[in-house]
C-alpha positions as CSV (number, residue, x, y, z in Angstrom):
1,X,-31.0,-5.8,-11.8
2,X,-31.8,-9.3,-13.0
3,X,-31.1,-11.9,-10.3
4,X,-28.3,-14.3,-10.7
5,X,-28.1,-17.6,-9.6
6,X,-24.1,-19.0,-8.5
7,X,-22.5,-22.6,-7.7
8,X,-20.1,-22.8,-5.6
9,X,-17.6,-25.3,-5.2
10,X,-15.0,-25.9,-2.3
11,X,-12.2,-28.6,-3.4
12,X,-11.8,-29.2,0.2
13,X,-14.0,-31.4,2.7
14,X,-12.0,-30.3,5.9
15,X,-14.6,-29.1,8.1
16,X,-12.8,-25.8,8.9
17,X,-11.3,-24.8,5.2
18,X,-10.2,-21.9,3.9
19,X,-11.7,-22.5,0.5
20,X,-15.3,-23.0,1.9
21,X,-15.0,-20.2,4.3
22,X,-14.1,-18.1,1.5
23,X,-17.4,-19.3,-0.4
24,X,-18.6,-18.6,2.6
25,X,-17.6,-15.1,2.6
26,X,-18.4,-14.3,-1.0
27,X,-22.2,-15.5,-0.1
28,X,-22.3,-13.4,2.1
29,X,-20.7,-10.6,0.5
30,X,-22.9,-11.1,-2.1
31,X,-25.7,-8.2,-3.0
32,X,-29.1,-9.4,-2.9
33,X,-29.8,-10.2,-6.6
34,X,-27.0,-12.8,-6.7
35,X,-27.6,-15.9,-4.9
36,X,-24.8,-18.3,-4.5
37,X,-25.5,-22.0,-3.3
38,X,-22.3,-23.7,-2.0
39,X,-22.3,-27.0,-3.2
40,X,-21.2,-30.6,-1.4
41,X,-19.1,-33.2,-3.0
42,X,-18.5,-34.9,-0.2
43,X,-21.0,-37.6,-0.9
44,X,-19.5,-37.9,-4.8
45,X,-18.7,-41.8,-5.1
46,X,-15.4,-42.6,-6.6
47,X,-16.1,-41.6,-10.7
48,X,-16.6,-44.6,-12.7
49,X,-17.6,-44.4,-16.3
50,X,-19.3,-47.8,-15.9
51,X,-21.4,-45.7,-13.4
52,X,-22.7,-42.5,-15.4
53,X,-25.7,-44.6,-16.4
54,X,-26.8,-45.2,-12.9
55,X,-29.2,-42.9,-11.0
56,X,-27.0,-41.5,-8.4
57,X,-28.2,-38.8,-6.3
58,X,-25.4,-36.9,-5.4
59,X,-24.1,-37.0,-8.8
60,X,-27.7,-35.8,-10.0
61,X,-27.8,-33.1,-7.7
62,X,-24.4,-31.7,-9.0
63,X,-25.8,-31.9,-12.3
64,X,-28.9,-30.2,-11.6
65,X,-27.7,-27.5,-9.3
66,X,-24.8,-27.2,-12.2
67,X,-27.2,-26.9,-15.2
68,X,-29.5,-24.3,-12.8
69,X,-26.9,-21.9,-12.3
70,X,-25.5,-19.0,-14.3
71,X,-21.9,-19.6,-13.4
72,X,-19.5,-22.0,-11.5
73,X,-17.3,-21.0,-8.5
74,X,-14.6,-23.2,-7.9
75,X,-12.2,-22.6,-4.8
76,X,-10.0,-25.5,-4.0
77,X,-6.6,-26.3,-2.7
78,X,-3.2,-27.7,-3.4
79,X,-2.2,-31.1,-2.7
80,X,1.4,-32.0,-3.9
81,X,1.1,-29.6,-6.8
82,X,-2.2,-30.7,-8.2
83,X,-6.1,-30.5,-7.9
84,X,-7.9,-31.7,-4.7
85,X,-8.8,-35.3,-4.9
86,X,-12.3,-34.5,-4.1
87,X,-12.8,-31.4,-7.0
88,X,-11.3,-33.4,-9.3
89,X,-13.2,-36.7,-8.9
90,X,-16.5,-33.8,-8.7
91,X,-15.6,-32.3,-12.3
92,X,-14.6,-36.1,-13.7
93,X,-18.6,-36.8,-12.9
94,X,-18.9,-33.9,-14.8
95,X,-16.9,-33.9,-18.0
96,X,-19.3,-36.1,-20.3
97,X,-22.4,-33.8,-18.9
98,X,-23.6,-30.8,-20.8
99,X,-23.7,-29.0,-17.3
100,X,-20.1,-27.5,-17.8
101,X,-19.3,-26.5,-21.2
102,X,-19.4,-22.5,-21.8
103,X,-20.8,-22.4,-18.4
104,X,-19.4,-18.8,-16.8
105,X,-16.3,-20.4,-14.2
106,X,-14.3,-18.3,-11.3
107,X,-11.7,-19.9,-9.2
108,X,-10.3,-18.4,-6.2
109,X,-7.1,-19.3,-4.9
110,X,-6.5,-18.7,-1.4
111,X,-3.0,-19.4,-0.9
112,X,-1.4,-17.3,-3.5
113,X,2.0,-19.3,-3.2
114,X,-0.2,-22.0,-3.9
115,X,0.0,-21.6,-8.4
116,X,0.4,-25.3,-9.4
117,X,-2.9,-26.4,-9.0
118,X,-5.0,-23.2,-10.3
119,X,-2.6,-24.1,-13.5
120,X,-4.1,-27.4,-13.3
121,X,-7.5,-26.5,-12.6
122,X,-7.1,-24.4,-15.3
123,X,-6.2,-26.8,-17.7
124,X,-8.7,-29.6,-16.3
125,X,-11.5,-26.7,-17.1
126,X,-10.6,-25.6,-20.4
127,X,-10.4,-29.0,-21.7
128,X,-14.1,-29.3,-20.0
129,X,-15.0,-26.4,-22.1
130,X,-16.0,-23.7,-19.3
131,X,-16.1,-20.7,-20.0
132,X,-13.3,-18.9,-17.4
133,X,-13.1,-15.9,-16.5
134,X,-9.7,-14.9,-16.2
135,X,-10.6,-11.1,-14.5
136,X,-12.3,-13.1,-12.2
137,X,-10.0,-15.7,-10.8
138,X,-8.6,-14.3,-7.4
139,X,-6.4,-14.9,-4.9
140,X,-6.9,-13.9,-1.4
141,X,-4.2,-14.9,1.0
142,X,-6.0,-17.0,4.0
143,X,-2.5,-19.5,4.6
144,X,-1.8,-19.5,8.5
145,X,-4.5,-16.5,8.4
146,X,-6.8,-18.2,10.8
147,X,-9.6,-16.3,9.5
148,X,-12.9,-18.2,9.2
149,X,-15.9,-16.4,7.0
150,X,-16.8,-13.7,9.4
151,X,-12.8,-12.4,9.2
152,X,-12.6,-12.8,6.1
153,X,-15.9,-10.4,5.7
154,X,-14.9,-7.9,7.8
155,X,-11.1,-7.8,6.4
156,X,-11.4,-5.0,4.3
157,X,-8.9,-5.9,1.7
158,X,-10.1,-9.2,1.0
159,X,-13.6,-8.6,1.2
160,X,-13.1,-5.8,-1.5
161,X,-11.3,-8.6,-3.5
162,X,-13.9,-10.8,-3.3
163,X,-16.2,-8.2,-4.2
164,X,-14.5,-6.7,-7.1
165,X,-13.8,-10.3,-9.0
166,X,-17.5,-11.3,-8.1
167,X,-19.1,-7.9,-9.6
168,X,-16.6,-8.8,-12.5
169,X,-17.6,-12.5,-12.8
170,X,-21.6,-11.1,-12.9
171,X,-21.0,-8.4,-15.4
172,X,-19.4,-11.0,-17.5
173,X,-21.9,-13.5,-17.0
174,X,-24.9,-10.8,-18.6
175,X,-22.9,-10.1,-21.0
176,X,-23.1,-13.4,-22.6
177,X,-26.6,-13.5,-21.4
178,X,-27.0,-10.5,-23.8
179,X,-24.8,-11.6,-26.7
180,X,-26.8,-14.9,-26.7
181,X,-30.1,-13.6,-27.0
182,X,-28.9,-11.5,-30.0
183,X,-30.0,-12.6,-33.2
């Protein structure tokens, strides 16, 4: 099987998150042929368009690791109905970048209550032109859990989640490898 290479994005910077334990958890969940780097947007400065000119590193290193990879996951939280701070500001560096567009996207919400801000993301991603997955967006429920990425591994049920949308996301992602080297 050909190997797949995976971003991974937590909308969260708490040190202790469920989002980035659950990328956590999918890395480790992963099979061998799929690698999946979590990304850090903690060093993002504020987005300025006066900015996208400048040789930032952080910024270039999203871009790069972004443009390297065969598909974006995104798991972030809710803050008063809307999109992290953070993942936001992240994909704003993004959005006049040809990293993004029909790039293969899964989100993982992990507070299921939790809808306004997957509609957001949603929103925010299609108008950025990624390609989402629908089958692939999950939500695992980790609110008040207290489940860091070792319980969330060994939790059956939401390891086989985890499992089932990231087989789905990588079936999905060759299949567009295939119907793009078709003539």
């Amino acid at each position: 099987m050909e190997n797949i290479h995976l971003l991974a994005l937590s909308g969260s910077l708490r040190k202790y998150s469920y989002n980035t334990s659950a990328l956590m958890a999918l890395k480790i969940l992963a099979p061998s042929h799929i690698k999946i780097t979590i990304g850090n947007i903690s060093g993002l400065p504020l987005f300025n368009p006066d900015r996208e000119s400048e040789d930032i590193a952080s910024v270039t290193k999203l871009k790069l690791s972004l443009g390297e990879a065969s598909g974006l996951i995104i798991a972030s939280p809710e803050y008063a109905h809307g999109i992290s701070g953070p993942l936001k500001n992240a994909l704003d560096w993004l959005v006049s970048g040809d990293e993004l567009p029909y790039k293969p996207t899964m989100l993982i919400n992990t507070s299921p209550r939790a809808s306004h801000a997957q509609k957001a993301l949603k929103e925010v991603l299609t108008t950025m032109s990624a390609n989402l997955i629908e089958k692939s967006c999950l939500s695992i429920p980790l609110l008040s859990s207290d489940l860091d990425f070792s319980g969330i591994t060994e939790n059956k049920e939401m390891a086989s989640t985890l499992t089932a949308g990231l087989n789905h996301f990588c079936q999905e992602i060759a299949v567009t490898k295939l119907n793009s080297l078709e003539p």
